[in-house]
N, C-alpha and C positions, 0 to 999 in steps of 0.2 A: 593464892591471890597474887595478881601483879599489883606493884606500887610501882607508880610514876605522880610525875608533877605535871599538871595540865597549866601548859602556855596559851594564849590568843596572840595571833596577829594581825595588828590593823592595819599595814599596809606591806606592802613587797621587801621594801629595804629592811622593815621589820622583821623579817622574814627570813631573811638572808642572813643578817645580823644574828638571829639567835642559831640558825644553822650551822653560822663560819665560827662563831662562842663558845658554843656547848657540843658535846659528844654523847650519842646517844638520844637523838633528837627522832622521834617517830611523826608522820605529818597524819592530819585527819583532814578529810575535807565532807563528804556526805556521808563517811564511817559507815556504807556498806559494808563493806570488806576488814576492814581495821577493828568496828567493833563487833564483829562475831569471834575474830581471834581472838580478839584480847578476853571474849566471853567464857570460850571454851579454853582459853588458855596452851592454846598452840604452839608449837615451836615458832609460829613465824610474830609469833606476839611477845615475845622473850628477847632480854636483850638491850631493852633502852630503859632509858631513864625519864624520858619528857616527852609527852604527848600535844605538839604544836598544832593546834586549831585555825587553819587559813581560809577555812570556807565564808570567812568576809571578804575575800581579796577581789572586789568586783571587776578591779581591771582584770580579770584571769576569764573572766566570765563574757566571752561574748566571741561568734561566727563571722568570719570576715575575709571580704571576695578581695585579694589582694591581683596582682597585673601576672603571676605565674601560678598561685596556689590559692587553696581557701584555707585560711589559715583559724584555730578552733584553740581558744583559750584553756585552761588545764581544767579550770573550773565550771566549765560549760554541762552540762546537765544530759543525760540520754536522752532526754525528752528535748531540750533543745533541739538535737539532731533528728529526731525524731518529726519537727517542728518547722527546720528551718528550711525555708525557700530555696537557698542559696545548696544546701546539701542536696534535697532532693531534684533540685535542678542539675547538678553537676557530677552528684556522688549518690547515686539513689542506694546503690550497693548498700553504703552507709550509715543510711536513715530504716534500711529492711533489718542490718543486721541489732541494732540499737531497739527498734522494736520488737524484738526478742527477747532481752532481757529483764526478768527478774516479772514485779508488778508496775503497777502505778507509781507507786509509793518509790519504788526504786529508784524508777527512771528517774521521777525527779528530786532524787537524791544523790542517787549516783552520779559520778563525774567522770569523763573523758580521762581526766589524770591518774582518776583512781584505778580505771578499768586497765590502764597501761602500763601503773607504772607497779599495781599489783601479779603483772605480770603470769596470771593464773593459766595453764597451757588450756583452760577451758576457756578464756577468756573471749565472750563474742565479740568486739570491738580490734581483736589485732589480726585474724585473717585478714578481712577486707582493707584495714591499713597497710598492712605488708603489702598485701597485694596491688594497693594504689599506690606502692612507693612513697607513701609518706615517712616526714623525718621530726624528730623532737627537738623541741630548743629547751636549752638547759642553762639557768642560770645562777650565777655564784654573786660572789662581793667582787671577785678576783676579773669577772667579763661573763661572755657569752660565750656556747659552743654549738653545734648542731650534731648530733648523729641519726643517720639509717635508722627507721623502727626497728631494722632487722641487726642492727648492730648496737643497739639500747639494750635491747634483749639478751641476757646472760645463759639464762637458764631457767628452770619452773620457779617461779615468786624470784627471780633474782633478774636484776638490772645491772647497767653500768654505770648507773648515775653516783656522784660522789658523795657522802658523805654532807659536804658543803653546797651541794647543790639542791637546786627546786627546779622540776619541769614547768616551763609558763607555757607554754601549746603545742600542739599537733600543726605542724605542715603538709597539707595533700596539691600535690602537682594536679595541675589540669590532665584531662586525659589523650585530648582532640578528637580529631574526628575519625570512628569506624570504632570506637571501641565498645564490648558488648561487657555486662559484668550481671553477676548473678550469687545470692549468698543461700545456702541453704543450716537448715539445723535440725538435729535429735535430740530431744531432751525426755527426762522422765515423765515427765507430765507440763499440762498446758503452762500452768502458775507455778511462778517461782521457777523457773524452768532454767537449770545451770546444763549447758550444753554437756549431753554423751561424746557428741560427734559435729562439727560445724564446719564450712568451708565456703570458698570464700574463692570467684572464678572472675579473674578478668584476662580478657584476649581481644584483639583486632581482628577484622573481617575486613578482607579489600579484594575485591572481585572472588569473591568466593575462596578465598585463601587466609589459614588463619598465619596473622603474625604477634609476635610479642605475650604468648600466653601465659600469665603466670595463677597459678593453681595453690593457695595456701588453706591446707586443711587447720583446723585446731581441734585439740585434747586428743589428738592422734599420735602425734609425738612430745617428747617431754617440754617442747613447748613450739608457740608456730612458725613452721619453716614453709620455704618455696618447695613445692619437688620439681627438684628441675630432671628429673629423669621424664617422668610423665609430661613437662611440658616439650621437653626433646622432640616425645611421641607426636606431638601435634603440631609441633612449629614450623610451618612452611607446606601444608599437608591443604589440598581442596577439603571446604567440609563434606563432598561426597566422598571422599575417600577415609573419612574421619567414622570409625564405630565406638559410640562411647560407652557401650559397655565394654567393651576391649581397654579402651581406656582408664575405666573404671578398675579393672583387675589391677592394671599397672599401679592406680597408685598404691591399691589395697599391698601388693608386693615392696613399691618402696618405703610405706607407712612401716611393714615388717624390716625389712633391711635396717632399718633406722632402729628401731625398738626389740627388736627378738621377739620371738612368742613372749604373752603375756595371758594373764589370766582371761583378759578380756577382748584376746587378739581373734577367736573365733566370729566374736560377737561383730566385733572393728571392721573385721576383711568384708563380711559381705556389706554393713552398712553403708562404709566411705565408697565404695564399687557403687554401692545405689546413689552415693549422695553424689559422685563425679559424674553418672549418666545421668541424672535427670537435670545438672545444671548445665552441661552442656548440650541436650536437647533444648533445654528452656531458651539458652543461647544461640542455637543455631537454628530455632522457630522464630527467635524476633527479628535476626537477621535476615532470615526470608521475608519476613513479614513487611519489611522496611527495604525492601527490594524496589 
């Protein structure tokens, strides 16, 4: 059995305050993720002493179209995104991969902050962030900082965030004009569905030529990265010249390079190969199609 002391907080600075005070501080906010650890009693549920409850923090909670990015509170809800106008007007990516996740019940429980900052390399919410270049805002008693999602990210369940700190939202940059994006997923079954395999494609089309392709698979490697080898493969290529099942192998190859054989490395290569041909088919059908 784990023993901890269960805190609430009813506002941010409260929040802060017991963070910069106490050591050993674990946050909850829709306890998707937090209370099945602590159920099963996991390595990753071990270790603190205080369980801080912020899922009041309404200012955390809310989508909002700012002059360079859409910037998404920590406590915004899948279903939010799932929901919001302003996502699926800008970041459709975003609102496909979010409706993936888990049930009903999840979605609107689970939280953006959780999904990120639990850092799970299955996690369906951080391909399509990487790959939109979004950044986290992190805040302490001591100020503000911003990092990379892709430099938030430590490692499998681990972050860079401090001790003293709390994520207050996701920042995703605008994309402009010509960009195509597309998310796919594997999972065991329809319900309850924790990604096998997910990934997460966005690239520019300008006269028939792609630019800026970035390609972040997730649960492929120990947690999600760009390949930038495969997008090498594509970067400055006409899409007639583009075979994405050729393409497909490639990542399949640097998924292994990254990882070594694994148990599940058989199963992996041909899947992520299928999931990289049929989004950039999917991608280079709407681009003609918008021709």
């Amino acid at each position: 059995m784990i023993d901890y002391e269960f805190l609430k907080a009813h506002s941010l600075d409260e929040a802060l305050e017991c963070l910069d005070s106490r050591e050993g501080v674990k946050l909850i906010a829709g306890g998707t993720d937090v209370l099945v650890d602590i159920r099963k009693e996991n390595a990753r549920a071990k270790g603190f002493k205080y369980l801080l409850d912020v899922s009041g923090l309404r200012e955390l909670k809310f989508i909002e179209e700012r002059c360079d990015c859409v910037a998404i509170g920590a406590l915004s809800t899948h279903t939010m995104l799932v929901e919001s106008p302003v996502i699926n007007k800008y970041f459709p990516l975003l609102a496909s991969a979010a409706k993936t996740i888990g049930s009903t019940q999840i979605r609107n429980r689970g939280t953006v902050g959780g999904n990120v900052n639990n850092a799970s390399p299955a996690a369906d919410l951080l391909p399509p962030l990487i790959a939109l270049g979004a950044h986290v805002k992190l805040r302490s008693l001591k100020g503000e900082r911003n990092l990379p999602l892709d430099e938030f990210l430590a490692g499998p369940y681990k972050t860079n965030r401090q001790s003293s700190e709390m994520m207050t939202e996701v920042c995703v940059p605008f994309l402009g004009e010509g960009y195509f994006t597309d998310f796919q997923k594997i999972g065991r079954r329809k319900a309850m569905n924790i990604a096998r395999l997910n990934l997460a494609v966005v690239l520019k089309i300008d006269g028939e030529t792609v630019f800026d392709p970035r390609i972040v698979p997730g649960a492929a490697t120990a947690y999600p990265i760009r390949f930038g080898k495969t997008e090498g493969t594509i970067a400055g290529k006409r899409v007639s010249e583009i075979d994405p099942a050729k393409i497909g192998e490639t990542a399949s190859e640097e998924m292994i390079s990254a990882t070594g054989i694994r148990w599940s490395t058989p199963y992996k290569r041909i899947a992520l190969a299928s999931l990289v041909k049929k989004a950039l088919e999917t991608i280079f059908a709407e681009a003609k199609a918008n021709e």
